[in-house]
C-alpha positions in Angstrom: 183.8 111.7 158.7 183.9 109.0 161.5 187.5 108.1 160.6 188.3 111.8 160.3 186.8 112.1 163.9 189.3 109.3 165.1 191.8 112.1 165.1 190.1 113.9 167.7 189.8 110.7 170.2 193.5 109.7 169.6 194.6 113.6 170.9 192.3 113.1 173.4 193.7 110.3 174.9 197.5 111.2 174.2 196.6 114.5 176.1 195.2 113.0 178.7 197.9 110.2 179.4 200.6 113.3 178.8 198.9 115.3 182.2 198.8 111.6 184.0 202.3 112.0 183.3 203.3 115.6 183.1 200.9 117.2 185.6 201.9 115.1 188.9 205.1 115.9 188.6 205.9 119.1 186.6 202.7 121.2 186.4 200.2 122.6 184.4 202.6 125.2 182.5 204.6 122.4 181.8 201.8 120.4 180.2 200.2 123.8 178.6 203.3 124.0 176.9 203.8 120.8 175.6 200.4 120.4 174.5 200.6 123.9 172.0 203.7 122.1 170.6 201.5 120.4 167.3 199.4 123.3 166.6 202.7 124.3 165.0 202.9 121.6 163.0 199.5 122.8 161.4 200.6 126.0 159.7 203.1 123.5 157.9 199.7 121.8 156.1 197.8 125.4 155.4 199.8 126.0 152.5 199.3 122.3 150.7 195.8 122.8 151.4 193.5 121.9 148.3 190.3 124.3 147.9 186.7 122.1 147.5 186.0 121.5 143.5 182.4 121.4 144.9 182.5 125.0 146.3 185.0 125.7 143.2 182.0 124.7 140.9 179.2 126.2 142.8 181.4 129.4 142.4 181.5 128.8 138.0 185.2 128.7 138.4 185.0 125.1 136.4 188.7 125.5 134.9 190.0 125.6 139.1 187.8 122.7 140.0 189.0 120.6 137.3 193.0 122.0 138.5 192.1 120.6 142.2 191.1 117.6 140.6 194.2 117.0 138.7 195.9 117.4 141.4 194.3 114.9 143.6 194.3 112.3 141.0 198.2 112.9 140.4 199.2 112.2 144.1 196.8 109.2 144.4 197.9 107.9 141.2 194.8 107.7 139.4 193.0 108.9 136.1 190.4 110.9 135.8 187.0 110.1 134.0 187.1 110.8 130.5 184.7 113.6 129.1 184.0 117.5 130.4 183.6 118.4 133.8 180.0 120.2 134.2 178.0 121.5 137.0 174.3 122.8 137.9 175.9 126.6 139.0 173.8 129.2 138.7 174.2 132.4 140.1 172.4 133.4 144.2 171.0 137.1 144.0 173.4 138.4 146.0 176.3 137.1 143.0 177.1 139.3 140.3 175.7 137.8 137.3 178.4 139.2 134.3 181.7 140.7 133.4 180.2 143.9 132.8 178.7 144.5 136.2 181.8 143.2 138.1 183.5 146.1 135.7 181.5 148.5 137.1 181.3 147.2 140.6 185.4 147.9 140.6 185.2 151.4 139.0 182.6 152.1 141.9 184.6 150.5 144.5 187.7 152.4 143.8 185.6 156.0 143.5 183.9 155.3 146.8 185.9 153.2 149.4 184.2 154.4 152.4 180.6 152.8 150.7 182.8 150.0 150.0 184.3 149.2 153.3 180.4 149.6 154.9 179.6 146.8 152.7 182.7 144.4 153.8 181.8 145.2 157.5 178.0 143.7 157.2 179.4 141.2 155.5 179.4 138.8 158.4 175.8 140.1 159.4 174.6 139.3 156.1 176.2 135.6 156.2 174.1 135.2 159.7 170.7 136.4 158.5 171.2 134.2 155.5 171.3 131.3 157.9 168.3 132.6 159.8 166.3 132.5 156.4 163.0 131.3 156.1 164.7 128.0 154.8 166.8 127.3 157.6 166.3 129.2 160.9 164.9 125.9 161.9 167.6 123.9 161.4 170.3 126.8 162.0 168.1 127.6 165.8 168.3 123.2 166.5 171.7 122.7 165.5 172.9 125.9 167.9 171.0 124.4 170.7 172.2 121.1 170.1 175.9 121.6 169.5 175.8 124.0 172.7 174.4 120.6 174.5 176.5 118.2 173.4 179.8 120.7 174.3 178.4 121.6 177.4 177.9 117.7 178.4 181.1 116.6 176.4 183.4 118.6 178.5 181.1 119.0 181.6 181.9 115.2 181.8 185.7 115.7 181.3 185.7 117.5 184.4 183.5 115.5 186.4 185.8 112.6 186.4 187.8 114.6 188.6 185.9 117.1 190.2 183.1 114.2 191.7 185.4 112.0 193.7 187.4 115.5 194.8 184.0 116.9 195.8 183.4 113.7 197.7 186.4 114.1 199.6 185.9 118.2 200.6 181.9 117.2 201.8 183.1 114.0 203.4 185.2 114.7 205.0 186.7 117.4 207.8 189.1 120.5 206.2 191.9 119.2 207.9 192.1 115.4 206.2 191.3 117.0 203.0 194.4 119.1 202.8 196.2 115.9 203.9 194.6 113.7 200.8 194.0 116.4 198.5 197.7 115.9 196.7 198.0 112.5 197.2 194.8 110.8 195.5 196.1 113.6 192.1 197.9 110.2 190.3 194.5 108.9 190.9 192.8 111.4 189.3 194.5 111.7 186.5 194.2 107.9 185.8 190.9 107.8 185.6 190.7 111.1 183.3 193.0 108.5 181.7 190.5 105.8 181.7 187.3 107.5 180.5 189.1 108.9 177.7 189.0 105.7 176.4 185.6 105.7 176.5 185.3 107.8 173.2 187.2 104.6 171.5 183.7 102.6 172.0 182.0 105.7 171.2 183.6 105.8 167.8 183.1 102.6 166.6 179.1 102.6 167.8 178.7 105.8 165.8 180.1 104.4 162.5 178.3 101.7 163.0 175.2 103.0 163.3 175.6 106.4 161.6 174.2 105.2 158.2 172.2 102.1 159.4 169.7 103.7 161.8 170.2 107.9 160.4 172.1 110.5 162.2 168.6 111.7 163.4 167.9 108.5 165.3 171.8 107.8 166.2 172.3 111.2 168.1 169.1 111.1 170.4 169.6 107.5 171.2 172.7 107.9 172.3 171.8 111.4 174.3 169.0 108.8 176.1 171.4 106.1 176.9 173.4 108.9 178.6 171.3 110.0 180.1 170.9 106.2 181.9 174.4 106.0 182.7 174.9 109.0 184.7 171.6 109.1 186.1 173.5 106.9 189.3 176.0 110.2 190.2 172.7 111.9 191.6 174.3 109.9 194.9 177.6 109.2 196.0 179.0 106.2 194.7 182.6 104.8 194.9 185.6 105.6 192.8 185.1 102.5 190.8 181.3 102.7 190.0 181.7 106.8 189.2 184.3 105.9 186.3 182.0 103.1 185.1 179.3 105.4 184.6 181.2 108.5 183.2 182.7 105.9 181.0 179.6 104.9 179.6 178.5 108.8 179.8 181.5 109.8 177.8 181.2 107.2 174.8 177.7 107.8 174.1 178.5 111.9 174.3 181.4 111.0 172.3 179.2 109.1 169.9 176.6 111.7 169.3 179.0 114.5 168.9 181.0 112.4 166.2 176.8 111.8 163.8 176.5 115.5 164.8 179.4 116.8 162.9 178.3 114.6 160.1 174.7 115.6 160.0 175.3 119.6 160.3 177.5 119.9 156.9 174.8 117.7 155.3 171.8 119.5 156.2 173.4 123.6 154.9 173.4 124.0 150.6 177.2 124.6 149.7 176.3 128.4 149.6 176.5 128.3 153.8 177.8 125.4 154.4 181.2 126.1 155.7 179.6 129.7 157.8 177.1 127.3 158.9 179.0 125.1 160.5 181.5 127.1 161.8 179.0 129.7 163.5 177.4 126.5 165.2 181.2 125.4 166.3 181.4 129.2 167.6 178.1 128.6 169.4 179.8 125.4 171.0 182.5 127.2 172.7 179.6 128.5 175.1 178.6 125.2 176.5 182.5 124.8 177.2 182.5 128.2 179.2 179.5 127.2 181.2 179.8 123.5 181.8 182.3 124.7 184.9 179.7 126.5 186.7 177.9 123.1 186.9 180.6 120.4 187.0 183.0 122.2 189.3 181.1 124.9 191.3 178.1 123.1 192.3 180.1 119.7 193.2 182.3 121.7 195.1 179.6 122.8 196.9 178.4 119.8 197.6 175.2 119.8 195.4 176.2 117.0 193.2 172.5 115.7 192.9 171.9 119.3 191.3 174.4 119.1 189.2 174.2 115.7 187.8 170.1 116.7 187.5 171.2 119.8 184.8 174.0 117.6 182.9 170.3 114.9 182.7 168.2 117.9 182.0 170.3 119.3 179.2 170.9 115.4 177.3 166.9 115.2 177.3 166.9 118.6 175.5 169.4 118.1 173.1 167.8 115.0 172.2 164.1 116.5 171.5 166.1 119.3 169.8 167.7 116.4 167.5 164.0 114.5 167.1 162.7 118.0 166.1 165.5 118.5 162.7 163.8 118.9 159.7 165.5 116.3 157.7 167.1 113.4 157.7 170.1 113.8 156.1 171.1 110.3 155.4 171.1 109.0 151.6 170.2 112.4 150.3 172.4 114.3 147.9 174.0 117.4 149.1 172.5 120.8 148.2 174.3 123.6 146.9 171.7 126.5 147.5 169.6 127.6 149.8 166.1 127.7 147.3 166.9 124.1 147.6 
């Protein structure tokens, strides 16, 4: 999982030394468009997609699981154990439990579609209040709070590296000699974007390294403390220099904890939810992302940086007593495939 998360930081960085070089010069349509250009590369890998034989066995189809696994074993060039592929399925309540019931839940599908198509549309409701179950609403109501922390402060501190020394600039200065520097301190600004991108590199190297020797538990809030440390000094104006220092430091420990986080949430749901799980709390995310600009952009640029730097602190302690509070530590344990588990 940490190497898979090394995908992420390389982008990052190619991204941001593509609008050092793009933006200055060409715009951000320009650098909107040339950044959309991989996604289409991505539909090219969809169809060479392999399904899970975990989820494939969880689901009693044995026969695909052992296909998948065939498969995997014929491009790496390997055999597969000898002996009969077996697994501990059995059925949730909501599964149908034999042939002759999904017989009749077809005959009764295509007599009644309307009662049918009811059923598909609370099927996303259903998926929800399964998360919220007894079982896990704890660690389904922790995990939202914390992965809309760690979005909020991971891209909160992307646009800090800009928006602090421009905000320094517009209330230090008189209107008329900002207009004059605003365009020309841009290549700067996009350097150090540049610079602290690099900052996840560190960040992704600490977190494998401590992933599995101190827990994910332990890994995330340390790292959300230590942040809290390094941009504890923004409160107050500092120079160019020191303000990339300490948004460097910021960054890789964000970067860090975000990396254990998307190993400890797939851990912590039973195969059942895992993948609605996880993708809910990704969907949960995207709400730090849309709020993080009322903070690092509106208040800087009205010259309440202390404020702002206070709620980026404030929201790195909570996210860290949210972590301390998770009701398991995920690390060594077997995964689960259902929820009674």
């Amino acid at each position: 999982m940490v190497i898979f998360s090394a995908f992420w930081t390389i982008g990052t960085i190619i991204e941001a030394s593509l609008a050092w070089a793009v933006m200055p010069a060409f715009g951000w349509r320009w650098l909107l468009a040339l950044s959309s250009l991989p996604s289409f590369a991505l539909l090219l890998f969809y169809p060479v997609t392999l399904e899970s034989p975990r989820y494939l066995c969880m689901k009693g189809r044995i026969a695909d699981a052992v296909h998948v696994m065939e498969t995997m074993a014929r491009v790496n060039h390997v055999a597969l154990p000898s002996g009969r592929l077996t697994s501990g399925h059995r059925m949730e309540l909501h599964e149908v439990a034999d042939s002759s019931e999904t017989a009749q839940l077809v005959s009764a599908r295509k007599t009644n579609p309307v009662d049918h198509a009811n059923k598909s549309g609370i099927g996303g409701l259903n998926a929800i209040l399964r998360l919220l179950s007894p079982n896990l609403v704890r660690a389904t109501l922790l995990l939202w709070t914390v992965f809309l922390g760690l979005a909020f402060l991971y891209y909160g501190l992307v646009l800090l590296t800009s928006e602090l020394s421009h905000g320094n600039r517009i209330c230090g200065s008189e209107g008329a000699i900002t207009i004059e520097t605003n365009h020309s301190n841009d290549v700067n600004l996009y350097r150090n974007v540049f610079i602290t991108s690099f900052g996840e590199v560190p960040g992704l190297i600490l977190s494998a390294a401590i992933v599995d020797k101190f827990g994910r538990k332990l890994s995330m809030s340390s790292m959300l403390y230590i942040s809290c440390l390094c941009i504890a000094p923004l409160m107050f104006a500092q120079t160019e220099s020191l303000t990339t220092v300490f948004l460097f430091g910021a960054r890789m420990c964000i970067s860090a904890s975000f990396i254990v986080l998307h190993i400890y949430a797939p851990e912590i749901y039973p195969t059942a939810v895992r993948a609605t799980g996880v993708g809910i709390a990704s969907s949960i995310a995207r709400f730090g992302g849309i709020l993080c600009p009322l903070v690092a952009v509106g208040l800087v640029h009205a010259c309440h940086q202390t404020a702002a730097i206070m709620i980026f602190i404030t929201v790195m302690l909570v996210s860290a007593v949210a972590v301390s509070y998770f009701p398991l530590e995920t690390s060594g344990r077997k995964l689960s495939d259902h929820i009674a588990a």
